[in-house]
SEVEX-542273 format. One record per residue: x, y negated, z negated of N, C-alpha, C, O in turn. Coordinates in steps of 0.1 Angstrom, whole numbers, padded with zeros to 4 digits, always signed. Layout:
BEGIN
XYZXYZXYZXYZ ...
END
This chain:
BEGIN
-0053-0166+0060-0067-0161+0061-0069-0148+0054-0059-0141+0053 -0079-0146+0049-0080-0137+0040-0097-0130+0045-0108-0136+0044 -0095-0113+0050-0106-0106+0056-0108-0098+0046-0100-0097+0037 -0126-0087+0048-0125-0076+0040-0133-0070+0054-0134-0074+0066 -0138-0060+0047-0144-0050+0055-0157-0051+0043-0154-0053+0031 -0171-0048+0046-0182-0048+0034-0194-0039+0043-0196-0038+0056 -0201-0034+0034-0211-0030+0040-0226-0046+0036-0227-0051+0025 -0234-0051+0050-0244-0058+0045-0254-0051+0037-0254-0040+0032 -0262-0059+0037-0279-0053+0029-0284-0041+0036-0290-0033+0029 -0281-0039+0051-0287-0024+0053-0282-0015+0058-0285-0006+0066 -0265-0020+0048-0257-0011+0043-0245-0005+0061-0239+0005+0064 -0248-0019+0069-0242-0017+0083-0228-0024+0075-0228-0033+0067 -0217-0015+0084-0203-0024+0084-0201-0036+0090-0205-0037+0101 -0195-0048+0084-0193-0060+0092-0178-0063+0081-0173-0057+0071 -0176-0077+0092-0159-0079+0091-0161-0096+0079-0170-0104+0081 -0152-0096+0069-0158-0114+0067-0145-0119+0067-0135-0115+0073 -0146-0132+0059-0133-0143+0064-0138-0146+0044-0150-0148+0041 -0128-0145+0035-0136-0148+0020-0128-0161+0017-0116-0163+0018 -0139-0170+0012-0139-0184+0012-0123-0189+0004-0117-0183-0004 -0121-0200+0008-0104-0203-0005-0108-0201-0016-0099-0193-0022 -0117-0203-0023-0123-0200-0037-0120-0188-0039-0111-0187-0047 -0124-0179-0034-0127-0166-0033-0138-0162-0041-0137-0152-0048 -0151-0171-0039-0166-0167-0044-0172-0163-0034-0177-0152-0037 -0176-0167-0020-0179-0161-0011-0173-0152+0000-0162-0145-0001 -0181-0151+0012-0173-0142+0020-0187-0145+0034-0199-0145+0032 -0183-0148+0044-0186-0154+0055-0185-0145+0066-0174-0142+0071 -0199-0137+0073-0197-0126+0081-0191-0133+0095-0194-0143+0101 -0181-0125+0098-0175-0124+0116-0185-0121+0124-0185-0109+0125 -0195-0127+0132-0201-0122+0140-0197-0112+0154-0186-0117+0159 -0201-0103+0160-0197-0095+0171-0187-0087+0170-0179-0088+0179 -0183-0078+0160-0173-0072+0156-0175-0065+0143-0173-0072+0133 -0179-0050+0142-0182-0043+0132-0171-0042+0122-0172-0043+0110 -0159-0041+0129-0149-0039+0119-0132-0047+0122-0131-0054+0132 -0121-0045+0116-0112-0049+0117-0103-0048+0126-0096-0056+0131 -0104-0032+0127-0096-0028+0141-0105-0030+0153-0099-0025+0163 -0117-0035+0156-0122-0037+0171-0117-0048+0171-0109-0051+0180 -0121-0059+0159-0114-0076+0165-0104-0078+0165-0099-0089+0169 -0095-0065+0160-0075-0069+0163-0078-0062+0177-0076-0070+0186 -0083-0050+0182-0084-0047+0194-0088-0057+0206-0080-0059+0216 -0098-0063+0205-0105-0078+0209-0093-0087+0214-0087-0090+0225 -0091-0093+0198-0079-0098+0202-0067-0098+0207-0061-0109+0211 -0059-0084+0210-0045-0079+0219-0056-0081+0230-0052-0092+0236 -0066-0077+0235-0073-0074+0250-0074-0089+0258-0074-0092+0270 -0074-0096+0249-0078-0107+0254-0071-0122+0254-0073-0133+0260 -0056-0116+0243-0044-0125+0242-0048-0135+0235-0046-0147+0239 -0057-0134+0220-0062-0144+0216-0052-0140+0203-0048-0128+0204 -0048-0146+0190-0044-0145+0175-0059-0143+0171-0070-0148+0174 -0055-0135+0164-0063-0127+0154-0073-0143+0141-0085-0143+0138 -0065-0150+0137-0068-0160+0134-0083-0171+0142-0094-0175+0138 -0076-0171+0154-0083-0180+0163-0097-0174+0166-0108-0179+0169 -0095-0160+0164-0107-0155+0168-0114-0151+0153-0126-0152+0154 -0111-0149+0144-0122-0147+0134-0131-0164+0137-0143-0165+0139 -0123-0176+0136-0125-0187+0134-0135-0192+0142-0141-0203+0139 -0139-0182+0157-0149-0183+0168-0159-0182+0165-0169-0187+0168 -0154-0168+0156-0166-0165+0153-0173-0159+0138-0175-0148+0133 -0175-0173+0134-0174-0176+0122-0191-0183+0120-0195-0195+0117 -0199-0171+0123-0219-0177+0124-0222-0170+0118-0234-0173+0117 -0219-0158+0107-0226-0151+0105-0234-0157+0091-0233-0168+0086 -0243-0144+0083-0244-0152+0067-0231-0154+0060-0221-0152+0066 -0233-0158+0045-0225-0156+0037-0231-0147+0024-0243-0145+0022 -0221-0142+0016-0221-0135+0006-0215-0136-0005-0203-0139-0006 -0225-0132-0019-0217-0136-0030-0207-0124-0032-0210-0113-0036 -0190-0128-0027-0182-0118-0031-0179-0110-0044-0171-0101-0046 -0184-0113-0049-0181-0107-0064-0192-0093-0062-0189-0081-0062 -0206-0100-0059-0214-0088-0056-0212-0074-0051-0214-0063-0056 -0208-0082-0038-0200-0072-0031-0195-0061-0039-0201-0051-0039 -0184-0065-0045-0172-0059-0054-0179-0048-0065-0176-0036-0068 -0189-0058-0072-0194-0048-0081-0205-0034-0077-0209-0023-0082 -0207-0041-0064-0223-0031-0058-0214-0020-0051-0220-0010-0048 -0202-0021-0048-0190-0009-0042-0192-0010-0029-0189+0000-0022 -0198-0021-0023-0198-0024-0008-0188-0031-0004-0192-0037+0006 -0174-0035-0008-0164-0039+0000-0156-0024+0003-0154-0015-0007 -0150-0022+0018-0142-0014+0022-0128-0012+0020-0123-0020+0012 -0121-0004+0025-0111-0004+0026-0105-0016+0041-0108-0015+0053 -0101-0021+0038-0095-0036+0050-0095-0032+0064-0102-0037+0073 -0086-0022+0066-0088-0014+0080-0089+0001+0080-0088+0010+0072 -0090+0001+0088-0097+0017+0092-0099+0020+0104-0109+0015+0110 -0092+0028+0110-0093+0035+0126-0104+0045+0129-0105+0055+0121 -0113+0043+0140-0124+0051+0139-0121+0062+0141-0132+0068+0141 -0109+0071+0142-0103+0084+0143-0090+0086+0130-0078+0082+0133 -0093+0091+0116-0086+0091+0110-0073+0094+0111-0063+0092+0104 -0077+0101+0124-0060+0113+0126-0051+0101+0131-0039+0098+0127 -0057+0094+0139-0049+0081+0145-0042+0071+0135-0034+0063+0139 -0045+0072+0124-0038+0061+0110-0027+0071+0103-0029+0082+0100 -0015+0063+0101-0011+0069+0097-0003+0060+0084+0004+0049+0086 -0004+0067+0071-0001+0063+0057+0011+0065+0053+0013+0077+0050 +0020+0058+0051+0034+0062+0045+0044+0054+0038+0039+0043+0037 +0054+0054+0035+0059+0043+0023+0072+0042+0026+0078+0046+0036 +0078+0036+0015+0092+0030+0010+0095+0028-0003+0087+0020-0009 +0106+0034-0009+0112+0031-0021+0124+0028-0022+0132+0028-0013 +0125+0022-0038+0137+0020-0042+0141+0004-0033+0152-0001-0031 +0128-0002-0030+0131-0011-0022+0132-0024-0030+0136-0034-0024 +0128-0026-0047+0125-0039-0054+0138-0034-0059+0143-0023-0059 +0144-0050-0068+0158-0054-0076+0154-0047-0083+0163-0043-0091 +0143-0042-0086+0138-0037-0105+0144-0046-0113+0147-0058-0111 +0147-0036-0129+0153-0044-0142+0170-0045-0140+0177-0038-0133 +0173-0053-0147+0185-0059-0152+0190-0045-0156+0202-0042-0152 +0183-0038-0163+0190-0027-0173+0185-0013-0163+0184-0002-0169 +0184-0014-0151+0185-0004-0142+0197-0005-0135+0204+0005-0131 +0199-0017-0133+0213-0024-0126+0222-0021-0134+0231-0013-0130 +0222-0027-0150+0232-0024-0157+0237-0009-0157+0249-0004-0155 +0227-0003-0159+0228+0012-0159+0239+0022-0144+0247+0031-0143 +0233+0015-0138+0239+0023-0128+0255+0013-0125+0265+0017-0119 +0254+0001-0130+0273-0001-0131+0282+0005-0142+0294+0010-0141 +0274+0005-0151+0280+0017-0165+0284+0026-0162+0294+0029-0168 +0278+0036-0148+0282+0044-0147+0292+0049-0137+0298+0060-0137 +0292+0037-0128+0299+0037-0121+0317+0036-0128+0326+0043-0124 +0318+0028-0137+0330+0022-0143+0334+0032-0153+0345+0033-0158 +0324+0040-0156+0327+0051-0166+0339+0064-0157+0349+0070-0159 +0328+0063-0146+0336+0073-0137+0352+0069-0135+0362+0077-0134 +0350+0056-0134+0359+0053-0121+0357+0051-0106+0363+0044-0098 +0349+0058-0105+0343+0056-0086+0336+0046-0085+0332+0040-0095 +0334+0043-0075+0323+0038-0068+0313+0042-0064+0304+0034-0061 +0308+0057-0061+0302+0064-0055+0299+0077-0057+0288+0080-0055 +0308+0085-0061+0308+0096-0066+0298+0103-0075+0291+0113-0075 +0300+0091-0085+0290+0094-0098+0276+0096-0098+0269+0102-0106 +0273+0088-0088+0256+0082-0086+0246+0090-0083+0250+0096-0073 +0236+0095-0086+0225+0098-0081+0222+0094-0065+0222+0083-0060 +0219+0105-0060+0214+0100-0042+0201+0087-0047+0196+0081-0037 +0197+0084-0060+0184+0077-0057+0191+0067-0059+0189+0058-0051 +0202+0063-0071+0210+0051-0076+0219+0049-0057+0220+0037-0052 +0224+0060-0050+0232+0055-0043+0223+0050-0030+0228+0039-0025 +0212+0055-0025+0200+0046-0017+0195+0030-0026+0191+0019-0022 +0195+0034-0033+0196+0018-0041+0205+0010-0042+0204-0002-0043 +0217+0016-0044+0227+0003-0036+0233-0002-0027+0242-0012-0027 +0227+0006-0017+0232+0008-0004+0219-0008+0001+0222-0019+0005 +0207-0004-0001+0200-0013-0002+0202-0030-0007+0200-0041-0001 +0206-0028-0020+0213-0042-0025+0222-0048-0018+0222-0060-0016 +0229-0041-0015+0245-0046-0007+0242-0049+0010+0249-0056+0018 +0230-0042+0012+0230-0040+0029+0216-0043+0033+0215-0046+0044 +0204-0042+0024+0190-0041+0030+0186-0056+0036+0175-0057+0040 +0193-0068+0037+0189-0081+0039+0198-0086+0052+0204-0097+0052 +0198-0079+0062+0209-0085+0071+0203-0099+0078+0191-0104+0078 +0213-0102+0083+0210-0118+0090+0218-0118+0102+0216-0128+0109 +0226-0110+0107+0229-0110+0121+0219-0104+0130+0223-0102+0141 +0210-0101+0126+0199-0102+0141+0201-0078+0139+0195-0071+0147 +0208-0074+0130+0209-0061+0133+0204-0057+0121+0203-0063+0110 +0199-0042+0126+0192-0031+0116+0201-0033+0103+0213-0033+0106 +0198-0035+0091+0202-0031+0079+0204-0019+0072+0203-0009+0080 +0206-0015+0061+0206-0005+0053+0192+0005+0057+0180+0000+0057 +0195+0017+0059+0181+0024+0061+0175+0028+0046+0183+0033+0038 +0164+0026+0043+0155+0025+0030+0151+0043+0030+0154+0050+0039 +0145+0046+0018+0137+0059+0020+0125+0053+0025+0122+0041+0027 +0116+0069+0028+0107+0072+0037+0103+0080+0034+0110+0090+0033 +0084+0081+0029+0078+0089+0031+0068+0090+0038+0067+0081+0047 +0055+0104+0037+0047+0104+0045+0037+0107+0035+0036+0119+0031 +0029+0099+0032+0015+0103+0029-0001+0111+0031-0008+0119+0024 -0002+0105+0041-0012+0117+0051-0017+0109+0062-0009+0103+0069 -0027+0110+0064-0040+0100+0074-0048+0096+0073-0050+0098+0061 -0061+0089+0079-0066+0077+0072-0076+0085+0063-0080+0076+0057 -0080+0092+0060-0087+0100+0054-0082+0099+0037-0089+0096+0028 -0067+0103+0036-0061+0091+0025-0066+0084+0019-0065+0087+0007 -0074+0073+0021-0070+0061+0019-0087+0057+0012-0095+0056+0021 -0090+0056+0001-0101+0048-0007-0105+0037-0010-0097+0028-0015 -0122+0035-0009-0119+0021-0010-0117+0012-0025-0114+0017-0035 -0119+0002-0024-0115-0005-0035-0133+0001-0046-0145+0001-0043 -0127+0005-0057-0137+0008-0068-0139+0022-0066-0141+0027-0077 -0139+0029-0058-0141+0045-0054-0128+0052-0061-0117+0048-0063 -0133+0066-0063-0121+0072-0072-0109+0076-0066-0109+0081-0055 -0097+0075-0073-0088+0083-0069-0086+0091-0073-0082+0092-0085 -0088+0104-0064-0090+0120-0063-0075+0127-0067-0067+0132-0058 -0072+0127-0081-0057+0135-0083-0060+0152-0078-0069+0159-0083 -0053+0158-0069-0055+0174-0071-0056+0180-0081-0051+0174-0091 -0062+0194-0084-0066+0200-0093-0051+0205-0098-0047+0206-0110 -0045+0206-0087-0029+0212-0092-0018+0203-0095-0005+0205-0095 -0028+0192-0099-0018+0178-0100-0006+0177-0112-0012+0183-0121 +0004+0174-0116+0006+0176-0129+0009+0161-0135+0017+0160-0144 +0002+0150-0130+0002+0139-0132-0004+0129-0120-0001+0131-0108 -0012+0119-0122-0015+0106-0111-0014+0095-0116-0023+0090-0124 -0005+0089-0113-0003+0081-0119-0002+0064-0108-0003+0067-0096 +0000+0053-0109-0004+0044-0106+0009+0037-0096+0020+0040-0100 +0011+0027-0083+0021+0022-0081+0015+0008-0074+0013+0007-0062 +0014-0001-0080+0013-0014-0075+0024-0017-0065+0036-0016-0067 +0018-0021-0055+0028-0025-0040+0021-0035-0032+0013-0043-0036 +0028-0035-0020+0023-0047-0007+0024-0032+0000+0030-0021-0002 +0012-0040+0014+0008-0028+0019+0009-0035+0035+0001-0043+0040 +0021-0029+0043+0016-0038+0061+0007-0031+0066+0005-0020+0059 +0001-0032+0074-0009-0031+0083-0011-0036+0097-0014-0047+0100 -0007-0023+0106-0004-0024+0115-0013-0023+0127-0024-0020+0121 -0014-0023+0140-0016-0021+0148-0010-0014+0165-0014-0023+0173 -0007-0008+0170+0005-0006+0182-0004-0010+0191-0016-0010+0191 +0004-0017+0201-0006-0026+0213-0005-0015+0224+0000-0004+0224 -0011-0022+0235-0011-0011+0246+0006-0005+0257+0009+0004+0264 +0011-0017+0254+0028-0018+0253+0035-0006+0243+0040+0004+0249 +0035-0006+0231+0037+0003+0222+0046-0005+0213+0055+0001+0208 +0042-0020+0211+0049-0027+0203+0040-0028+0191+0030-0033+0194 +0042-0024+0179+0039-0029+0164+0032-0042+0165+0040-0050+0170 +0022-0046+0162+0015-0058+0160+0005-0058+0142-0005-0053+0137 +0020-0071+0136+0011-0067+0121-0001-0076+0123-0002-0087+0127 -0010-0068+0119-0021-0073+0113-0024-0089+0100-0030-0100+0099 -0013-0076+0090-0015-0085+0079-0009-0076+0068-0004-0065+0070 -0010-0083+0054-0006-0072+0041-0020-0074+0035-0029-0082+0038 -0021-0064+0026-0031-0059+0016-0023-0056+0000-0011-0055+0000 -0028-0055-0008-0026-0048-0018-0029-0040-0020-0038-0038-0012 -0024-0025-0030-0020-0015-0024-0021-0005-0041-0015-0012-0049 -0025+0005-0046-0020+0015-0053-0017+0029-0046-0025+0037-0039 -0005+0030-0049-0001+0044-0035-0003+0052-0045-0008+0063-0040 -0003+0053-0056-0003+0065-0065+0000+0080-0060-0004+0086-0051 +0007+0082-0070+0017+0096-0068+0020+0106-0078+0016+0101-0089 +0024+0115-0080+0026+0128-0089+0040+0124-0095+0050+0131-0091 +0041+0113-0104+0057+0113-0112+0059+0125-0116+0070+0131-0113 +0051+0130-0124+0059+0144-0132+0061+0155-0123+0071+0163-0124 +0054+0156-0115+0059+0168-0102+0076+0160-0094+0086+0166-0091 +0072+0147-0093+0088+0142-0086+0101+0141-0095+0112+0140-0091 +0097+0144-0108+0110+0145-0115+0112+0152-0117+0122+0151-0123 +0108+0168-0118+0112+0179-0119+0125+0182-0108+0136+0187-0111 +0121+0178-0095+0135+0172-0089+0131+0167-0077+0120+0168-0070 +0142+0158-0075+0138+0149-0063+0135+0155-0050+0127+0147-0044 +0137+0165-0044+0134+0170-0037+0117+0172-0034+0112+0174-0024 +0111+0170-0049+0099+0175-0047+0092+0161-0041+0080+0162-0038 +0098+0150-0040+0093+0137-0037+0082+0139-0027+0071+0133-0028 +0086+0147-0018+0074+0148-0005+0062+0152-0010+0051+0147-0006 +0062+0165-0020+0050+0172-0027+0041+0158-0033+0029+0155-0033 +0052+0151-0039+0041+0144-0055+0038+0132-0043+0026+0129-0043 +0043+0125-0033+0035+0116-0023+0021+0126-0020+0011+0123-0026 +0021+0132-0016+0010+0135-0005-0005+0133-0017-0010+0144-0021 -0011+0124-0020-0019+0122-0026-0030+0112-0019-0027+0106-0009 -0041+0110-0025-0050+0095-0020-0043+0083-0022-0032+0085-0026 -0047+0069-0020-0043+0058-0023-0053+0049-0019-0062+0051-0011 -0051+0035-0027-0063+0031-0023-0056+0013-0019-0046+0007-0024 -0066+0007-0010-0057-0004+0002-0069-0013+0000-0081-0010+0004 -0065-0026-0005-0073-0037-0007-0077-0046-0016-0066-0048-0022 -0087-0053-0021-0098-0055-0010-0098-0061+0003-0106-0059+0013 -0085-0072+0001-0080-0079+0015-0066-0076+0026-0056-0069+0027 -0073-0086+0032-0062-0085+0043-0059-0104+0041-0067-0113+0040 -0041-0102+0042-0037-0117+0039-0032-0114+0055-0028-0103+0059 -0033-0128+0063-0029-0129+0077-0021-0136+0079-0013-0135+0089 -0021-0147+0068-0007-0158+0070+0004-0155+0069+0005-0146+0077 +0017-0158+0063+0029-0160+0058+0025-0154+0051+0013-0156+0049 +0033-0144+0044+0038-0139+0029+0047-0146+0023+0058-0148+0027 +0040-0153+0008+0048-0160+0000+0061-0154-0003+0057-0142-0003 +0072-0153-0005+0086-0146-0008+0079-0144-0025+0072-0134-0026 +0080-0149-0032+0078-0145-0050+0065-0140-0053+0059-0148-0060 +0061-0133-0051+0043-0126-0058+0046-0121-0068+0055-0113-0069 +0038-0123-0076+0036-0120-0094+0021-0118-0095+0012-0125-0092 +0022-0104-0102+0009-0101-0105+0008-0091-0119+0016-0094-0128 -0001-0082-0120-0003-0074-0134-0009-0064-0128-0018-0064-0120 -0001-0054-0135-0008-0036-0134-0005-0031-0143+0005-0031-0149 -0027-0023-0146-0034-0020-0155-0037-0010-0157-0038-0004-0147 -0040-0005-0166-0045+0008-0170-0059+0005-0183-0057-0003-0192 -0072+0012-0179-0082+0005-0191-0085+0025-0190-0086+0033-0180 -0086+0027-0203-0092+0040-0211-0105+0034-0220-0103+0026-0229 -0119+0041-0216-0131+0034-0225-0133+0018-0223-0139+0011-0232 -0128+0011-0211-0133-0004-0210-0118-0008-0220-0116-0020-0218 -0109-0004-0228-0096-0009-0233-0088-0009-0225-0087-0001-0217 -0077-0019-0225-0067-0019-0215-0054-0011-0227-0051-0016-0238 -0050-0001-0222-0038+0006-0228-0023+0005-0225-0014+0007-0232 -0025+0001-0214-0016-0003-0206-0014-0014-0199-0023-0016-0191 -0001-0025-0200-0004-0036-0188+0009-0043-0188+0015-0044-0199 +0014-0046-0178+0030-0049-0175+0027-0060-0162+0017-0058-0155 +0034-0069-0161+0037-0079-0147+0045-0070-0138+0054-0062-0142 +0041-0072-0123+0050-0067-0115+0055-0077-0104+0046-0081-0097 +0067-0080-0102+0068-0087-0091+0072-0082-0074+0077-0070-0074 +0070-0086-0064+0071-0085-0052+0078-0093-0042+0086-0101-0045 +0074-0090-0028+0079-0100-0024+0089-0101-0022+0096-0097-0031 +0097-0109-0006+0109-0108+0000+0121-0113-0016+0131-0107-0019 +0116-0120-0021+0124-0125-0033+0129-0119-0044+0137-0123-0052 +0121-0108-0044+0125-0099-0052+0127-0086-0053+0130-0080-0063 +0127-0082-0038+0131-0073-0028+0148-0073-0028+0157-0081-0030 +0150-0056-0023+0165-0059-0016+0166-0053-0006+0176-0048-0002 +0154-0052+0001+0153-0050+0019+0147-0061+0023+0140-0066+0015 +0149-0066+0034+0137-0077+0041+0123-0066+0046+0123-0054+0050 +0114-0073+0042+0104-0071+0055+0107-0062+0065+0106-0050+0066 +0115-0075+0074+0116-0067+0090+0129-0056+0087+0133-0053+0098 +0135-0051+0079+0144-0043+0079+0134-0030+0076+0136-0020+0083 +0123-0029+0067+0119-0020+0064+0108-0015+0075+0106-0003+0076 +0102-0026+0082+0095-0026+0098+0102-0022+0109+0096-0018+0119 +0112-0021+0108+0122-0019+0117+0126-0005+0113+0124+0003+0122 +0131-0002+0101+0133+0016+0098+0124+0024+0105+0128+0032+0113 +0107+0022+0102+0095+0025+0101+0090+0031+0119+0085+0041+0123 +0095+0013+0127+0091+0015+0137+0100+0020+0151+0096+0019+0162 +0114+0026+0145+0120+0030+0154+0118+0044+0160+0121+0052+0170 +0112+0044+0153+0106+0056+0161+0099+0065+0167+0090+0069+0161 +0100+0069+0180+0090+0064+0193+0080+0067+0186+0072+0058+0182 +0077+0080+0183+0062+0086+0173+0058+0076+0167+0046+0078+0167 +0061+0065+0161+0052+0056+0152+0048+0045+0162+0041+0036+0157 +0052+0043+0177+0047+0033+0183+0039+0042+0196+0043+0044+0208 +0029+0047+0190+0018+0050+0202+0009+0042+0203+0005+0037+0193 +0003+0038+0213-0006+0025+0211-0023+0033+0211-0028+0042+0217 -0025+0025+0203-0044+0023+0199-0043+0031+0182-0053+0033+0175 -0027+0034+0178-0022+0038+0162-0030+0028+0151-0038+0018+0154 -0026+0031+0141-0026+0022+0129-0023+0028+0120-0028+0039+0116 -0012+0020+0113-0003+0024+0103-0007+0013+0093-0012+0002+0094 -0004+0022+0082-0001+0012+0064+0003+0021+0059-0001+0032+0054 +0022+0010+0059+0031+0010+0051+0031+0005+0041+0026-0006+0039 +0038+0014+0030+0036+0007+0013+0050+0005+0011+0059+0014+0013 +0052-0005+0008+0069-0012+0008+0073-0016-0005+0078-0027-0007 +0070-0003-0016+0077+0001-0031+0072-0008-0039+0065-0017-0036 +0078-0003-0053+0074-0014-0066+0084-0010-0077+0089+0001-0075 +0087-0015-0086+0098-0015-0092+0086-0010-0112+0090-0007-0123 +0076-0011-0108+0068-0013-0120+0063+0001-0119+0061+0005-0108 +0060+0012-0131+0051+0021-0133+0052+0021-0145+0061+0017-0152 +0038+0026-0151+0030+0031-0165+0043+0043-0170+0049+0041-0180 +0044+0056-0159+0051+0065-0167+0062+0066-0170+0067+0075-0176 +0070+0049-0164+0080+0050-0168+0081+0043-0185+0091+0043-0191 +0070+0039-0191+0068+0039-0203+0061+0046-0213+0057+0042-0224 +0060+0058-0209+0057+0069-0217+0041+0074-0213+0036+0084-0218 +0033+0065-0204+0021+0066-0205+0012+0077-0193+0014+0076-0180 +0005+0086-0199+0000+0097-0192-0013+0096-0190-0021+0096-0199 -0018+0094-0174-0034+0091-0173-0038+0104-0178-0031+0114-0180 -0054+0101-0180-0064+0107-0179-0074+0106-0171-0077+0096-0164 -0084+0119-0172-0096+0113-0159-0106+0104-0166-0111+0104-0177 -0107+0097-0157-0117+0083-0160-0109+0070-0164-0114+0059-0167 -0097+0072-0164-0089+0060-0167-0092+0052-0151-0094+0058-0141 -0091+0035-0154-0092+0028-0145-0080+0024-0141-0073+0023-0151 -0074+0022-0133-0064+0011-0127-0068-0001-0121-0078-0003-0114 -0061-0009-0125-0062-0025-0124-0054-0030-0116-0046-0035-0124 -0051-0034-0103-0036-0043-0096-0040-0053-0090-0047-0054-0080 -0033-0067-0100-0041-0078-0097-0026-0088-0094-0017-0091-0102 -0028-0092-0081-0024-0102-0077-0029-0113-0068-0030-0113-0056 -0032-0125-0080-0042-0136-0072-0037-0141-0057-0045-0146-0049 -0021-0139-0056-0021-0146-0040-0028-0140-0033-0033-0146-0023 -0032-0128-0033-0036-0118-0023-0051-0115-0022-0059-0108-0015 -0053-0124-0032-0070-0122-0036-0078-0113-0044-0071-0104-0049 -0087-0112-0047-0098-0103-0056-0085-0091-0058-0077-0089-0049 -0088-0084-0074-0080-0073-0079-0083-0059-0070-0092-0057-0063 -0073-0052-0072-0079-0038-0069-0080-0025-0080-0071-0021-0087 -0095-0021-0078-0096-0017-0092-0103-0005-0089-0114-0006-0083 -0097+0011-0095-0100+0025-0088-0098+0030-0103-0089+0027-0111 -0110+0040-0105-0108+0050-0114-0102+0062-0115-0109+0069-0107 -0092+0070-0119-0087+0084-0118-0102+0095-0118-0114+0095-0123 -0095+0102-0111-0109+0119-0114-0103+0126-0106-0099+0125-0094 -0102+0139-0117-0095+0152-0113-0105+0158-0103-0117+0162-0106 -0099+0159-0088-0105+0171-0079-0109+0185-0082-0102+0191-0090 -0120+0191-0075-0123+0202-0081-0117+0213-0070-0119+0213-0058 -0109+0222-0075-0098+0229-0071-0105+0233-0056-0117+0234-0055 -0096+0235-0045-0101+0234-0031-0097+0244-0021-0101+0246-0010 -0088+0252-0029-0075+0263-0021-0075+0272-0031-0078+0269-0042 -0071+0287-0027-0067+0292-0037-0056+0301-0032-0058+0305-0020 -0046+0307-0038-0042+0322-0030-0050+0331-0021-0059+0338-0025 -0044+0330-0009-0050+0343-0004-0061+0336+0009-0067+0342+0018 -0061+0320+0007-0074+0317+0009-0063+0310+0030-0067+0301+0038 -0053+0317+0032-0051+0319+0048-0052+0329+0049-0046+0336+0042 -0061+0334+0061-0063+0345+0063-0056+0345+0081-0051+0335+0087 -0059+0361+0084-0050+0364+0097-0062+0360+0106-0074+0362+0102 -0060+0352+0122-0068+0351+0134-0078+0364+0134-0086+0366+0143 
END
């Protein structure tokens, strides 16, 4: 099943169900938004499924419209921003052949096993060798970051806001879970979305440490929510268009299959921790990508578009770059 979030004609929030085609989009009646009918649903012990399916009277809409008129939302959304909470995972896809190769070259150059490696090559193989367990136990622990709160989070076609003190924004095609905490304080996914977490590369390689700084940026989550199974193999394309030209464009793949964490290993890192299972929460986790623009030399600009299109997941998601206008300055904490 596949939801959005849209504003109708007089511009009120409603929930839809978007047709297999994916030409229309079919309003949910009795339920303004995403998180009341996942709410609905835990209250009342119904699947989230069964209940869009109830209630399934409302009009319909040409989705495309939608898309172009900038009235589809972000998928979910907590009516208290502070309550969502945005954060990620890397280093979690096989990537290239010649990232692999690279980091055995170096290994055999050394002599070690271990020694030689980069903390990011050595969380990446720790992942390869361990992120897929099948005895029923925690696997390899993945990295972890923290993003911000739902305030974060843009919707599809709206800008992403690089800081003024940015020294790069650059693009990260992902899968995105989306969660809910029940009144228990058990994780209940929702669903995945498509996802650009976009981040400050050139601030994070100055050194890795700065990784926390160049995350804390916007990102943008949508236009859908997939509720089914997740196919294991997703193949898609991420874009870069300067002046309506595309400058940039590479395939990225996803998915348990091309992953070297599971899923539930990276659900499982995420949610051990009591703080992340408060119930009436919502979380979206971004669970990495092996694909970026700057690792091919390419430097946005403002007004560049981003493109992240993968048809299992439905309609593209497509956000323009624009430098924020400076918001802080020295000096600007002052004493009680």
């Amino acid at each position: 099943m596949r939801l959005i979030q849209f504003l109708d004609d007089t511009h009120a929030p409603r929930v839809g169900q978007v047709s297999p085609d994916g030409t229309t989009v079919r309003e949910v009646t009795g339920h303004a938004s995403v998180y009341d009918l996942a709410s609905y649903a835990l209250a009342h012990q119904r699947s989230l499924d069964d209940l869009v399916a109830a209630h399934l009277g409302g009009r319909s809409y040409d989705y495309a419209k939608l898309l172009d008129e900038l009235r589809v939302l972000a998928p979910l959304r907590h009516p208290d921003p502070a309550h969502c909470l945005v954060t990620g995972t890397g280093l979690t896809h096989t990537g290239s052949a010649s990232a692999r190769d690279a980091m055995h070259q170096k290994q055999a150059a050394a002599g070690d096993d271990d020694a030689s490696l980069t903390d990011s090559m050595r969380i990446f193989r720790w992942g390869m060798e361990g992120g897929r367990p099948t005895d029923g136990r925690p696997g390899a622990q993945p990295e972890w970051f923290y993003k911000g709160n739902g305030d974060m989070v843009v919707a599809p076609g709206a800008p992403l806001h690089s800081p003024a003190f940015a020294l790069d924004g650059g693009e990260e095609p992902e899968l995105v879970g989306l969660y809910l905490i029940d009144g228990e304080g058990c994780p209940r996914r929702i669903g995945f979305a498509l996802g650009n977490e976009f981040s400050d590369h050139v601030t994070e390689r100055q050194n890795y440490l700065y990784l926390a700084h160049s995350k804390l940026r916007q990102c943008a989550i949508g236009p859908e929510i997939w509720t089914g199974p997740l196919p294991a193999d997703l193949r898609g394309t991420s874009r870069i268009r300067r002046n309506g030209n595309v400058i940039w464009e590479k395939p990225f793949l996803t998915g348990e299959a091309n992953m070297c964490h599971s899923l539930a290993n990276l659900e499982y890192h995420h949610f051990k921790y009591a703080a992340h299972r408060r119930p009436g929460d919502v979380h979206m986790h971004f669970m990495g990508t092996a694909t970026l623009s700057v690792a091919d030399g390419i430097r946005t600009e403002p007004g560049d578009e981003f493109e992240i299109d993968l048809p299992a997941l439905g309609a593209a998601l497509r956000n323009p770059l624009k430098v924020a206008d400076a918001e802080f300055a020295m000096g600007d904490v002052r004493p009680l």
